[in-house]
C-alpha positions in Angstrom: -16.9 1.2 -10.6 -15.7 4.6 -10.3 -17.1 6.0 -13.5 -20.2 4.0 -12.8 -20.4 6.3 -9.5 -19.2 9.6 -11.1 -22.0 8.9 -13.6 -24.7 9.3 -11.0 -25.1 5.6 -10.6 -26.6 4.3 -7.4 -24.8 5.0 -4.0 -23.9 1.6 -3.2 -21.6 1.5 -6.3 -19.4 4.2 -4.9 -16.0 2.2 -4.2 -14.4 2.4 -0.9 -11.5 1.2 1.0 -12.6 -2.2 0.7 -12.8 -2.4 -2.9 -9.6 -0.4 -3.4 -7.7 -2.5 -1.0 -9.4 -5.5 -3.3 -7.8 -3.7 -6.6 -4.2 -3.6 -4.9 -4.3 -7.2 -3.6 -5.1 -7.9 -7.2 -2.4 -5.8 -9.1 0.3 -7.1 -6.1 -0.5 -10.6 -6.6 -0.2 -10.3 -10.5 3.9 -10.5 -10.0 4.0 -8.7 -13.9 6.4 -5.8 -14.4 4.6 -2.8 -13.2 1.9 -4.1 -11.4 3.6 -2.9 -8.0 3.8 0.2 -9.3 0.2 0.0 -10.3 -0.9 -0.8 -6.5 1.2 2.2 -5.5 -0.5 4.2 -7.6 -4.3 3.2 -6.3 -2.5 3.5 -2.6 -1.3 7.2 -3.5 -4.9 8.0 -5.1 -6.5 6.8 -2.0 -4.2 9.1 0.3 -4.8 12.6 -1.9 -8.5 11.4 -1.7 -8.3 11.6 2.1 -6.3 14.6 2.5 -8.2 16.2 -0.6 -11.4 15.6 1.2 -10.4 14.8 5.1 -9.7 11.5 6.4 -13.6 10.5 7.7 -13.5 9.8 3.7 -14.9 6.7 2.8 -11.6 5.0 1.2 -9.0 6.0 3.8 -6.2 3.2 2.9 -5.7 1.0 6.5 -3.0 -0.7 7.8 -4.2 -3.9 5.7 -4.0 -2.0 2.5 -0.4 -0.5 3.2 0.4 -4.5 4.9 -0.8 -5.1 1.2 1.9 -2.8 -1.2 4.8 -3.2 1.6 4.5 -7.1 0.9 4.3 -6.2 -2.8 7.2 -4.3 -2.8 9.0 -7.0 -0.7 8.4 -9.8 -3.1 9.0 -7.5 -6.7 12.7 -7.1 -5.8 12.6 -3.7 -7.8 15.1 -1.3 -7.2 14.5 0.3 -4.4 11.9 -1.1 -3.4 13.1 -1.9 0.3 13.2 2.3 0.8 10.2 2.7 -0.7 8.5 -0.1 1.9 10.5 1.9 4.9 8.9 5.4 3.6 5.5 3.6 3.8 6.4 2.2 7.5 7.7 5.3 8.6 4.4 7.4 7.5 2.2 5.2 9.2 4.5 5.4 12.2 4.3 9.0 11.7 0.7 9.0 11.5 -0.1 6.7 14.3 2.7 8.6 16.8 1.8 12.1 16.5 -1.8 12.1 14.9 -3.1 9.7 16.4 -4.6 7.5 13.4 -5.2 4.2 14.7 -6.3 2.9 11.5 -2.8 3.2 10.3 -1.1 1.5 13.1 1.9 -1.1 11.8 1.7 -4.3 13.1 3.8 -7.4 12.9 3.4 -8.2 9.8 4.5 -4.6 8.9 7.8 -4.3 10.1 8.4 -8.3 8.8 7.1 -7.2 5.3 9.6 -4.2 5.4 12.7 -6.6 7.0 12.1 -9.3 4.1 12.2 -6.5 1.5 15.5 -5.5 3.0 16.5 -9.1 2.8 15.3 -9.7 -0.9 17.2 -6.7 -1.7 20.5 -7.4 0.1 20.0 -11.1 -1.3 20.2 -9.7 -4.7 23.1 -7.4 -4.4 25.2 -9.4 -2.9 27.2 -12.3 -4.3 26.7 -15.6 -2.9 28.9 -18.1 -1.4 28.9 -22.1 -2.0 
């Protein structure tokens, strides 16, 4: 869809946040190796985009699309993963706090998404007891 739109193909092909945040659903849902890291990649595309061209940009990632890659990153049990939800949390906190960008505001299922990939993590370091 983007080439198509680079190409000079008509205006309503031009992907947006919508579409993206489609894309990332995709790629989190696909549970292969790398496919969180794929989604994250799309997410950090979408964010130079809106600094690169200001943030009234058409594909400005939401709270839905970061919901989206913090429940990803919950669920891979990757290493690291946990942090990397928290560093997601905290820039939207950021961002909502001191900027003002409502369209980034965490919600519930946020801070769960972030808390279970804590969990999944701890679950997997720690040795279990019958």
């Amino acid at each position: 869809m983007e080439d198509m739109y680079k190409k000079g193909y008509k205006h309503h092909m031009r992907p947006d946040v919508y579409t993206y945040t489609k894309v990332i659903h995709a790629w989190s849902k696909m549970g292969r190796k790398g496919s969180v890291s794929q989604a994250e990649q799309i997410l950090s595309k979408m964010e130079r985009t809106c600094l690169e061209q200001g943030c009234r940009h058409y594909c400005k990632p939401n709270t839905i699309t970061y919901n989206i890659v913090i429940h990803a990153l919950a669920k891979s049990g990757e290493h690291g993963a946990a942090e990397r939800a928290q560093m997601y949390l905290d820039d939207m906190l950021e961002r909502f706090q001191t900027k003002g960008e409502t369209f980034v505001r965490p919600n519930t299922i946020t801070f769960n998404a972030v808390m279970d990939a804590f969990g999944t993590q701890w679950r997997r370091q720690s040795p279990v007891d019958c």
